[in-house]
C-alpha positions as CSV (number, residue, x, y, z in Angstrom):
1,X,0.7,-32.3,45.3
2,X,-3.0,-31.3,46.2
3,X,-5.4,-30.7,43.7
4,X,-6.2,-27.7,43.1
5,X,-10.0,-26.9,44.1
6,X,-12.1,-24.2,41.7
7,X,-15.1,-23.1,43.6
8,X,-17.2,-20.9,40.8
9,X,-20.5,-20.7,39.0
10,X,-21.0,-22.6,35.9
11,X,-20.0,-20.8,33.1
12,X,-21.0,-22.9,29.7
13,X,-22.1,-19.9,27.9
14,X,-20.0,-19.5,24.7
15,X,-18.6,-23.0,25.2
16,X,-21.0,-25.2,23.0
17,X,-23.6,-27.3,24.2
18,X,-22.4,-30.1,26.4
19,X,-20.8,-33.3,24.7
20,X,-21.3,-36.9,25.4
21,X,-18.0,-36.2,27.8
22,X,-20.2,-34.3,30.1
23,X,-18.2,-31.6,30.4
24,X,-16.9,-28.8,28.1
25,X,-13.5,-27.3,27.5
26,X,-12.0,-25.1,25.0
27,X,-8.8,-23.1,24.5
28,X,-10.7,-19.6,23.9
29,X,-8.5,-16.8,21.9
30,X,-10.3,-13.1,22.4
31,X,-8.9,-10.8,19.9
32,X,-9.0,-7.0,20.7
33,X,-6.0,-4.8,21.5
34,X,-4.2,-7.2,22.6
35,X,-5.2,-11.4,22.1
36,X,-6.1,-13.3,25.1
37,X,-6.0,-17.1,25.3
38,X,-8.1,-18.9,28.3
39,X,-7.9,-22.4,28.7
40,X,-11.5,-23.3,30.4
41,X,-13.7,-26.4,31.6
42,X,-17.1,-26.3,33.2
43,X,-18.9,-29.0,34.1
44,X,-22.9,-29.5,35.7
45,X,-21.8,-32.0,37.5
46,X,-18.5,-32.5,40.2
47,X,-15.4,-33.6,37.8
48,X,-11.6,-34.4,38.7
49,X,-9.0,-35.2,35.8
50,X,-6.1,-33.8,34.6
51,X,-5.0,-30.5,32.0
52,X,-2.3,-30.2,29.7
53,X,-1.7,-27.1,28.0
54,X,1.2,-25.9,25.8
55,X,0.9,-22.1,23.8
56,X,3.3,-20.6,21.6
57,X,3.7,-17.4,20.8
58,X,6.0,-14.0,20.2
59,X,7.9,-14.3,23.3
60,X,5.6,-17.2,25.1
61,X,6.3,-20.7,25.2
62,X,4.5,-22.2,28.0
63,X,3.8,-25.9,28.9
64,X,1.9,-26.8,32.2
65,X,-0.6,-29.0,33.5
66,X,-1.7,-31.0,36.7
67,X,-5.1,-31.9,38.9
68,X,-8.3,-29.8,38.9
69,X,-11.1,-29.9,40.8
70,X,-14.6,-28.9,39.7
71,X,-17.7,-28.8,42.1
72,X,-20.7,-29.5,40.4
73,X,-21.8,-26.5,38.4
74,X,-18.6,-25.7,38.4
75,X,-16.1,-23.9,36.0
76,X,-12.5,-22.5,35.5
77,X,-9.8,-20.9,33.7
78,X,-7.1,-23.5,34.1
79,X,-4.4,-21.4,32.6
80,X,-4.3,-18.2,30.5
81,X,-1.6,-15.7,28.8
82,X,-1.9,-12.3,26.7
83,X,-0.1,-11.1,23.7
84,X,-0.2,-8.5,21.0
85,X,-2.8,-8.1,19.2
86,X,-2.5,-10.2,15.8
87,X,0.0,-12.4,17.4
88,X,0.3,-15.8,15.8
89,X,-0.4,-18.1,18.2
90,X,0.0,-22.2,18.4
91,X,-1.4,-24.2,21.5
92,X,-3.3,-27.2,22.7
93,X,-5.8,-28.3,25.6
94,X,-6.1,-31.4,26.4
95,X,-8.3,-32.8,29.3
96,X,-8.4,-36.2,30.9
97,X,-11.5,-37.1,33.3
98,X,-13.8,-40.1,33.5
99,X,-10.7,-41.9,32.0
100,X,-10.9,-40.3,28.8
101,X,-8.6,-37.6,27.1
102,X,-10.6,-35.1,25.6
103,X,-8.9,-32.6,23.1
104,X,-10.7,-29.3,23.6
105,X,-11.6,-27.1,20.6
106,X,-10.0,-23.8,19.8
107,X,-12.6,-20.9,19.8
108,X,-12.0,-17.8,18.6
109,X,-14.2,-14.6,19.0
């Protein structure tokens, strides 16, 4: 399986400042009419690693993960879902690069 490669500007904005790690993730919920849930990393500087992200939901159970690519500068949305608004949600993000696994924060706005 090839890695897939994510070739887009750095978005860090609204993800903290960056952690001894070097890079940021977080599993961002956006309520509104309905309640979106992104799973992002961004890094300034070219990162490889691994995701794993489970979400549960009304009528969502998901579970996926694999390779990722970042350029440096870099940023993605490794995985994302929608559902109603005021669902009850349950998930994790975890990210492994630099030979550490990194449990990203849930942010809510």
């Amino acid at each position: 399986m090839r890695p897939l490669i994510l070739l887009a500007p750095l978005a860090l904005a609204g993800m903290g400042s960056l952690p001894p790690q070097g890079f940021t993730c977080a599993l961002a919920v956006t309520d509104g009419a309905s309640t979106r849930v992104e799973a992002r990393v961004a890094s300034p500087a070219a990162l490889s690693g691994t995701y794993s992200l489970w979400l549960r939901g009304p009528g969502l159970a998901i579970e996926q993960g694999g390779p990722f690519e970042l350029p440096a500068g870099g940023s993605a949305v490794l995985g994302e879902a929608t559902l109603p608004a005021g669902a009850t949600l349950d998930g994790a993000l975890t990210v492994t690069a630099q030979g550490r696994a990194t449990a990203c924060p849930l942010e809510r706005s």
